[in-house]
BAROFI-135213 format. One line per field, with one value per residue: x, y, z of N, C-alpha, C, CB in turn. Coordinates in steps of 0.001 Angstrom, whole numbers. Glycine has a CB too. Example, Ala and Ser with C-alpha at 12.3 -4.5 7.8 and 13.67 -1.06 7.14 Angstrom:
// residues 2
n_east <- [13190	12850]
n_north <- [-5690	-2250]
n_up <- [7800	7080]
ca_east <- [12300	13670]
ca_north <- [-4500	-1060]
ca_up <- [7800	7140]
c_east <- [13200	12900]
c_north <- [-3300	30]
c_up <- [7800	7870]
cb_east <- [11308	14084]
cb_north <- [-4473	-598]
cb_up <- [9046	5725]
This chain:
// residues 175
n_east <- [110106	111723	115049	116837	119845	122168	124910	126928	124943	121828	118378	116486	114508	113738	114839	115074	117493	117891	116128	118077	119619	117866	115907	118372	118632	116329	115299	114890	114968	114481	114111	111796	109921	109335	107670	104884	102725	102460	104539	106676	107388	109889	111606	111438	113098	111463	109307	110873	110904	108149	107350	108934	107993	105276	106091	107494	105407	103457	100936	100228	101594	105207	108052	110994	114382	117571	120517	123426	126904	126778	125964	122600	121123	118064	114783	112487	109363	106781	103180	101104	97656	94206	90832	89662	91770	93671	96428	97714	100073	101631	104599	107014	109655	112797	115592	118444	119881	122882	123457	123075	122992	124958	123525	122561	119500	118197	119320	118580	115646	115046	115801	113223	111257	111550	111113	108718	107263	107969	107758	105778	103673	102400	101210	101410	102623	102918	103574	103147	105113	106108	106016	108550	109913	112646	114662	114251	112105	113983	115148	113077	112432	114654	114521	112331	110248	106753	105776	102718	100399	99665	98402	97231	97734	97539	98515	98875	101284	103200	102084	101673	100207	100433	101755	101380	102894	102221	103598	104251	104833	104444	104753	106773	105413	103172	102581]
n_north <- [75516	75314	75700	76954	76689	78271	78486	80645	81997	81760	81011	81496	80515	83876	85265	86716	87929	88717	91476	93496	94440	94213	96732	98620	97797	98487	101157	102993	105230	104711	102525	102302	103510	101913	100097	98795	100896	99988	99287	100894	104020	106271	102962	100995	99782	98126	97922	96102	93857	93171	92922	89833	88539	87907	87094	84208	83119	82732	81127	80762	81885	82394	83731	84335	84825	86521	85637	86225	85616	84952	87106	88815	90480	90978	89967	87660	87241	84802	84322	82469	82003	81951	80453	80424	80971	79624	77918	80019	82673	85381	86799	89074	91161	92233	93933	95143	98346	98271	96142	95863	95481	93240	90659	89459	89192	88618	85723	84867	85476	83530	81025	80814	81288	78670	77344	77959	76660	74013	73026	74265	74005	75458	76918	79628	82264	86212	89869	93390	96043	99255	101567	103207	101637	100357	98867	96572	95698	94555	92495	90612	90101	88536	86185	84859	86021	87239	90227	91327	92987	96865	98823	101253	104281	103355	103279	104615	106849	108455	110254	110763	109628	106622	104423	100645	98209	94876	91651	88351	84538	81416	77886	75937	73350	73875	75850]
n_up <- [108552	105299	104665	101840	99420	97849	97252	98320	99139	101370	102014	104881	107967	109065	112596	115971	116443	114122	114048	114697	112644	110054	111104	110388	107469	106616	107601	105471	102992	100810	100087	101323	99391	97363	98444	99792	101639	104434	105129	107358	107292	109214	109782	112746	115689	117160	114799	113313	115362	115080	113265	112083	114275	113181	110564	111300	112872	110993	109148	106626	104692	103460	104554	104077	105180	103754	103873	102900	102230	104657	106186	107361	104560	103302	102379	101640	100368	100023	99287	99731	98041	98149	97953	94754	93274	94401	94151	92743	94013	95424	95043	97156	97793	99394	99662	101237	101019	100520	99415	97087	93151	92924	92152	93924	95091	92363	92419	95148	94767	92572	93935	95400	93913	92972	94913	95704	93343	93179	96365	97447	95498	93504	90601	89742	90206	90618	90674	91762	90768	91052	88650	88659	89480	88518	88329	90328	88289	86544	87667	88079	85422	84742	85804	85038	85094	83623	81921	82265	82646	83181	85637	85589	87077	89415	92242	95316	96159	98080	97877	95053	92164	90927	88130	88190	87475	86733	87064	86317	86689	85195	86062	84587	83538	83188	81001]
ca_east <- [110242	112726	116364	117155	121068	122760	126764	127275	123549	120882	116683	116333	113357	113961	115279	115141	118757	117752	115740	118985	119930	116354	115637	118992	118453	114661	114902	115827	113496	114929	113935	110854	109348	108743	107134	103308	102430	101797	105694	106008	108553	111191	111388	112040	113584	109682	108588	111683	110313	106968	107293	109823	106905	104496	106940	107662	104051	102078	100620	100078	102753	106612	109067	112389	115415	118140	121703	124744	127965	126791	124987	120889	120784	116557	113617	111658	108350	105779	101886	99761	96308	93038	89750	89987	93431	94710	97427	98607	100901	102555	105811	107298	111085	113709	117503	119382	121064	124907	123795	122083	123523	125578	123141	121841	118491	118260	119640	117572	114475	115350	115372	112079	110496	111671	110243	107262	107013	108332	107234	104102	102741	101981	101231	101509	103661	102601	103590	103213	105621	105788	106579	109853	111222	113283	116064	113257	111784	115155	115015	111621	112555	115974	113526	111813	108193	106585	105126	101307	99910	100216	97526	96841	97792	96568	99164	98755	102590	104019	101256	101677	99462	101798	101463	101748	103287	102304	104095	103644	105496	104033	105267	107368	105277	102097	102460]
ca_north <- [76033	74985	75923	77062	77497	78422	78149	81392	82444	80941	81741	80800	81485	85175	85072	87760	88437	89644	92561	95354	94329	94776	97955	99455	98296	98554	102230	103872	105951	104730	100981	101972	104261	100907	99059	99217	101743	99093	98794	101911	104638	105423	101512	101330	98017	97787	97285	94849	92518	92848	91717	89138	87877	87633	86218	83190	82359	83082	79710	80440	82956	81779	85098	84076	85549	86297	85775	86338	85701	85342	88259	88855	91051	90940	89342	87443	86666	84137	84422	81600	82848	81590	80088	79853	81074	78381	77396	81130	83183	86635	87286	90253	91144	93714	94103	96116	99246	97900	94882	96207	95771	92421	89920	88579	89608	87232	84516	84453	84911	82161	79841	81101	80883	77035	76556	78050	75555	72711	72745	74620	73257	76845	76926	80745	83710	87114	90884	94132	96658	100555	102047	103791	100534	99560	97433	95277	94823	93866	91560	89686	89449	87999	85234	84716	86782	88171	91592	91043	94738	97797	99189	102678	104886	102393	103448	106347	106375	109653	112255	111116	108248	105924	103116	99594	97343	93591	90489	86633	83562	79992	76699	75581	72292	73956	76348]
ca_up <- [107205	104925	104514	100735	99705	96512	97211	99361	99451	101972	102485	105984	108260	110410	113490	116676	116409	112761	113622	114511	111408	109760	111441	110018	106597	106089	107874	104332	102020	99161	100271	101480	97992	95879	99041	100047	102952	105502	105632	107835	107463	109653	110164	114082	116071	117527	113695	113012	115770	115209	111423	112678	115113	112361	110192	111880	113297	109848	108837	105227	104288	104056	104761	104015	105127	102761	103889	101563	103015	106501	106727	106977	103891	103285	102445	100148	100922	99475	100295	98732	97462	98665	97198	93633	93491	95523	93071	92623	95342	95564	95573	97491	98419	99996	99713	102058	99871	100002	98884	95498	91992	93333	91814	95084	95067	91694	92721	95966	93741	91728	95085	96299	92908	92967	96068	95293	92601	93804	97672	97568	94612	92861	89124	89154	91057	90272	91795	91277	91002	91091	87717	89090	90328	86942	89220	90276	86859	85953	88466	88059	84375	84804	87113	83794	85053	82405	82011	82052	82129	83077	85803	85055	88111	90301	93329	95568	96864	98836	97334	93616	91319	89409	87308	88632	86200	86625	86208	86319	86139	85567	86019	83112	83538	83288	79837]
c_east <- [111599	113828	116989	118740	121308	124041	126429	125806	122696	119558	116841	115393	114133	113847	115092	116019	118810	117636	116727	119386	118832	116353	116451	119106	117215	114680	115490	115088	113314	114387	112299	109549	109063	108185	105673	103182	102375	103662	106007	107945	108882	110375	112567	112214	112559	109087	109300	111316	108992	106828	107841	108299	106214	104988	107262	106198	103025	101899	100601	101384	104549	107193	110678	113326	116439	119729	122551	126230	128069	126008	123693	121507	119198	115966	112765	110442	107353	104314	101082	98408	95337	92085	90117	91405	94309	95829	98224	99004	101463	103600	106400	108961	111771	114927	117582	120074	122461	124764	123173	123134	124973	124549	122253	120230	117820	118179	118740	115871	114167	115253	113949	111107	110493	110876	108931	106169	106863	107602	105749	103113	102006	102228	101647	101866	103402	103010	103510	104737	105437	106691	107771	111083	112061	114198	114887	112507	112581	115082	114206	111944	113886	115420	112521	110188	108479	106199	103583	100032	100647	98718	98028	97214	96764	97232	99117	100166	102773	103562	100949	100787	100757	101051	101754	101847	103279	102941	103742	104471	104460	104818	105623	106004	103647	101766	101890]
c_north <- [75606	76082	76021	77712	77379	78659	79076	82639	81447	81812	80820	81471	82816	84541	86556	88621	89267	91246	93695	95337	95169	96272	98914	99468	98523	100710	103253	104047	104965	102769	101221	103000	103035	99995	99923	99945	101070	98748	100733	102931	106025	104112	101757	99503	97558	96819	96010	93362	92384	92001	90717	87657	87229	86124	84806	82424	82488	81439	79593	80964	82648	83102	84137	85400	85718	86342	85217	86590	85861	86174	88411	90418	91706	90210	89469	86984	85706	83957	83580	82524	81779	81287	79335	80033	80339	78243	78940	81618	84021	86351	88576	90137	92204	93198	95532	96878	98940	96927	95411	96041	94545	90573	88900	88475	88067	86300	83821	84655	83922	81203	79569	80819	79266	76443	76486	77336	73902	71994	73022	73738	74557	76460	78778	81727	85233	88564	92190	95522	98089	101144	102669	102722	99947	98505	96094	94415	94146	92458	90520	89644	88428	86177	84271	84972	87741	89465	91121	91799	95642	98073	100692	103625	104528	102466	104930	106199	108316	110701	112092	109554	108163	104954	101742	99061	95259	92266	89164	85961	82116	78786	76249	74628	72615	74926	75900]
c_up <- [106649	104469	102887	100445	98239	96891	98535	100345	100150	102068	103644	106540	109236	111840	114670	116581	115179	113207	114036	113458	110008	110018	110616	108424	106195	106102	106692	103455	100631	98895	100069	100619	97398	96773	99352	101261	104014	105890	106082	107699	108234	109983	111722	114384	116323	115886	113086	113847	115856	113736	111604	113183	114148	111176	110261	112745	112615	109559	107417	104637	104446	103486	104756	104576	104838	103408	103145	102486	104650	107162	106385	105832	103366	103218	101389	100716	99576	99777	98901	98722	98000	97831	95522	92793	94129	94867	92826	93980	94899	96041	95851	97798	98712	99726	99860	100603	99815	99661	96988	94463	92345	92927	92944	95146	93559	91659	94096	95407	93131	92574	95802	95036	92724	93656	95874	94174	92699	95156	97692	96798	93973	91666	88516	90198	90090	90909	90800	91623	90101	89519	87501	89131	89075	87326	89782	89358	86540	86359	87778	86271	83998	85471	86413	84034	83542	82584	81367	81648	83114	84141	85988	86604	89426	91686	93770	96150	97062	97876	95702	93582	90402	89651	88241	87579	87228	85732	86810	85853	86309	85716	84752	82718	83147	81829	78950]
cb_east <- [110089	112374	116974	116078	122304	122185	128237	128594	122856	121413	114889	117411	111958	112570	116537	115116	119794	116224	114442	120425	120005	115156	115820	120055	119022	113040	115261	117092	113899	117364	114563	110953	110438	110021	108109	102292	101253	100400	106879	104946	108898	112200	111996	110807	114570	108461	108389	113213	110727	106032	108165	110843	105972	104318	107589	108803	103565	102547	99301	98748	102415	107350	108660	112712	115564	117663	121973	124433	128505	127966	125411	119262	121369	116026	113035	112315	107552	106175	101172	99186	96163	92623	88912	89009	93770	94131	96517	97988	101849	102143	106500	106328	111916	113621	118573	120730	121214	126354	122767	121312	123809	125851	124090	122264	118668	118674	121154	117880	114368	116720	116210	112017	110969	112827	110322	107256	107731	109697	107954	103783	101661	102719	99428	100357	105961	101574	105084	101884	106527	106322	105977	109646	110416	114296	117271	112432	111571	116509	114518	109656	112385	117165	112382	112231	107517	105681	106079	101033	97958	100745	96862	94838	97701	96473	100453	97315	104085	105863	102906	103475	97644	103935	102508	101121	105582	101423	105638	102385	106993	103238	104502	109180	105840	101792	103261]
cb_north <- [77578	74178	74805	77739	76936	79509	78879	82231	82826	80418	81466	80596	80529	86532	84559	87524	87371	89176	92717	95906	92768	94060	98102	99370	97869	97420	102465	103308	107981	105212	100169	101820	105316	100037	98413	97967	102447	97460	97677	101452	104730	106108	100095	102479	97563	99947	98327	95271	92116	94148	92155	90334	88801	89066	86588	83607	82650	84282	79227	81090	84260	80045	86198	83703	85726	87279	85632	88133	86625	85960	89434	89313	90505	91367	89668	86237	87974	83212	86457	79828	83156	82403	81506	80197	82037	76622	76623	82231	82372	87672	86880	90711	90555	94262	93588	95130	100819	97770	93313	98064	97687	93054	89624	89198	91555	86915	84621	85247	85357	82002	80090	82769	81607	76474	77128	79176	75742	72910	73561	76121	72097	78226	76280	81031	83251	86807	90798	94247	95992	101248	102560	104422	98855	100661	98414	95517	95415	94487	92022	90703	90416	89211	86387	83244	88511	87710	92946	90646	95185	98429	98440	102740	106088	100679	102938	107164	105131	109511	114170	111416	108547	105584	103097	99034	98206	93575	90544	86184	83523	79630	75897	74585	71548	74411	76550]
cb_up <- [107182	104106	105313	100244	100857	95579	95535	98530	98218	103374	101283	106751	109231	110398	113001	117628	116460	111812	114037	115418	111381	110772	112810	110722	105984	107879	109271	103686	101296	98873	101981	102851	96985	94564	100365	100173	102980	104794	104279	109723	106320	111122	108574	115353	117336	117735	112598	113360	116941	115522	109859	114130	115968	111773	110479	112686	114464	107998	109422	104553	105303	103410	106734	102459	105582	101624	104752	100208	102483	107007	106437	108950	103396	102684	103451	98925	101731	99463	100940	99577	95523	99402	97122	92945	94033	95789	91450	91825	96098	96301	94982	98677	97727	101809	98080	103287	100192	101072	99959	95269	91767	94943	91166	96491	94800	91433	92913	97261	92914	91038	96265	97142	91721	93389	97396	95000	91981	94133	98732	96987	95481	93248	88594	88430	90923	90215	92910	91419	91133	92757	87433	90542	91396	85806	91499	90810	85685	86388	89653	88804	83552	86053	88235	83170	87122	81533	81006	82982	82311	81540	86671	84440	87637	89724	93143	96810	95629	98965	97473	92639	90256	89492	85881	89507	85402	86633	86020	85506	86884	84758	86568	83100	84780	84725	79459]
């Protein structure tokens, strides 16, 4: 998998040595409220190398791992789409809480969205996020996704229905 750098920022693939790292920032409510249930909370060192595992021996799916100044900070993931979606792919991502509100998250979006353009050969990147999450909207619009809709209390998250708000980016080349 390839090696993506922006000056003091790199996406590189995950590593073993990652997951005490992982474990200590994933294991945090506040991370794991705007992610899908399947990311399990407390996050234990077990679940850091089992995602890790996956990670690194998925065939379709490229997991980046985000280091900023040296340090694994999180994770951006990319998952091409299938059949007649071939050409579209989800984007998902994490940042560790001391890294938040430092622009990183951005800027490693912005490398993974390239790629996902460039390498893959994707015409279209799409995700959803949890109506709460406003730092991530920020995000994914700063990235230049659009806002596409709005699904209606389409998330069951920790006892309550909320909104999912969808967005989408295409290929400049393809508008």
């Amino acid at each position: 998998m390839a090696v993506l750098e922006d000056g003091d920022l790199i996406l590189r693939p995950l590593r073993p040595q990652d997951a005490p790292i992982l474990a200590g920032l994933a294991n945090n409510e506040k991370i794991s409220i705007n992610l899908r249930d399947s990311y399990p909370h407390p996050y234990t060192l077990k679940d850091a190398y089992d995602f890790i595992l996956v990670a690194t021996h998925g065939r379709s799916m490229r997991i980046f791992a985000i280091e900023w100044k040296g340090r694994y900070v999180g994770n951006v993931a990319i998952h091409p789409e299938k059949d007649v979606y071939r050409r579209s792919g989800e984007i998902g991502y994490f940042l560790g809480e001391p890294y938040w509100n430092m622009g990183i998250m951005t800027r490693a979006l912005k490398l993974a969205v390239k790629y996902a353009f460039d390498e893959l050969d994707l015409v279209r990147l799409h995700t959803g996020v949890f109506e709460y999450n406003v730092a991530s909207q920020r995000v994914l619009e700063k990235c230049g996704f659009e806002k596409e809709g709005v699904f209606r209390k389409a998330v069951f998250k920790q006892g309550k229905l909320v909104d999912e708000i969808r967005y989408a980016r295409l290929r400049e080349d393809v508008r």
